[in-house]
N, C-alpha and C positions, 0 to 999 in steps of 0.2 A: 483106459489104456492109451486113448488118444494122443495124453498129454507127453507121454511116453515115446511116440512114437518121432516126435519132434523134439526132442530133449537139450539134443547140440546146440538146436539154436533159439528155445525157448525155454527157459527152466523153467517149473510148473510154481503159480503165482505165490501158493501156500508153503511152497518151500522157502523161498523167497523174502516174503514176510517173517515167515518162523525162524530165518536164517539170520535178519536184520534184529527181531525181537532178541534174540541169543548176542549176536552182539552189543547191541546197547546197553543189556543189562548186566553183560561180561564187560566192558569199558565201565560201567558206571561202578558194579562191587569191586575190581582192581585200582580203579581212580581213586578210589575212595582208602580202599585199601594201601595204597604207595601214600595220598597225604596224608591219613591218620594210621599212620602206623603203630604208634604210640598209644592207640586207643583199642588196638585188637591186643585183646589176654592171650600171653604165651607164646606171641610170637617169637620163634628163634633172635636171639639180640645180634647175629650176623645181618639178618636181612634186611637187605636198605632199599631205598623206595625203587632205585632204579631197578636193583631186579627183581620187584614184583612188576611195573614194567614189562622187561624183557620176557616175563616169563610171559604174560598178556599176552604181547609181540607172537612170540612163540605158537601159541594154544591158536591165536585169531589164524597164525598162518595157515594153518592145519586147514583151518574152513577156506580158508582164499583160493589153497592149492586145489582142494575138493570141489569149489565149483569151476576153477579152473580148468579141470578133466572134465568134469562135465561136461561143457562149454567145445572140448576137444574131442567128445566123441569117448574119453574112455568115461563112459556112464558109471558102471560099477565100483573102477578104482576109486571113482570123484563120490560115489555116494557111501563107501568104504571109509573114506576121509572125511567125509561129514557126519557119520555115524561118530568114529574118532572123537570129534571137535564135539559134535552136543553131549558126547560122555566125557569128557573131561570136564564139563559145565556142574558138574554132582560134585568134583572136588572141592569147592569151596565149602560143602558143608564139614571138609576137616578140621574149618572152625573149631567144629564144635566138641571134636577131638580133644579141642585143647583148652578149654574152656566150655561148661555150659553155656546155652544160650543166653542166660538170665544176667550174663556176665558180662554181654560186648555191649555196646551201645547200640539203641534203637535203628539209627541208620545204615549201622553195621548187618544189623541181623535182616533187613530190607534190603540193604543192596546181594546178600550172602543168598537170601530167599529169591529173588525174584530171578537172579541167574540160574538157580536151580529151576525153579520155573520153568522158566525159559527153554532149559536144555532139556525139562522133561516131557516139553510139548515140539519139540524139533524131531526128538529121537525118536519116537514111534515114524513120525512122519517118512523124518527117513527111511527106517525101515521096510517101512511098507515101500515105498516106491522104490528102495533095491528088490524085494522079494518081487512084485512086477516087473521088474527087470530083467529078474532074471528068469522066471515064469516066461515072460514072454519071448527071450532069448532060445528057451531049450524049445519053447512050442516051433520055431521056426527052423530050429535042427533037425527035429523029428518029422515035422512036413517036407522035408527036403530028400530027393528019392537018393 
């Protein structure tokens, strides 16, 4: 709980970490995703590199804003918003919605995996340190005469 209790102005180091591994691995399947566009099966023939892009842009903001609050004291909202940001990290397996996996290219399916990855070892993390949060929020309501 410790870590917790200094939040605003220390985010806890594992967060941190899991929060940077989610982004590079989201920067690395989008990057890949906007130059080889042409190599992922079925994708919409509307969409063009920039707004895979934008939508990157988008998603990453989600986490910026969430340790932003953090950072601000509103703990909850901010770990609300990064709960958000590591579940939208599972979207890229709509790949495979659209194409078996046997069908993208190697790097494709690496970079598609490792985001998911990513967002599926952030998101417990997160969670857990809201449910401390908030654990420890109500214990301090109820001790209060």
């Amino acid at each position: 709980m410790h870590a917790l209790h200094h939040f605003h102005r220390h985010l806890p180091k594992s967060l941190l970490i899991l929060t940077a591994a989610y982004f590079l691995t989201s920067l690395g399947h989008f990057s890949h995703n906007a130059e080889f566009i042409c190599e992922y099966p079925n994708l919409p023939v509307w969409l063009t590199r920039a707004q895979v892009y934008a939508v990157w842009a988008g998603i990453t903001s989600v986490g910026v804003v969430g340790l932003l609050f953090m950072r601000k004291k509103f703990v909850a909202t901010g770990l609300l918003l990064m709960a958000v940001y590591a579940a939208m990290g599972f979207d890229g397996l709509g790949h495979y919605a659209l194409a078996p996996i046997e069908f993208h290219p190697l790097i494709a399916n690496v970079s598609i995996l490792s985001e998911v990855v990513a967002a599926a070892l952030l998101l417990p993390v997160v969670l857990w340190l809201l449910t401390l949060h908030v654990f420890r929020h109500k214990a301090r309501e109820s001790s209060q005469p």
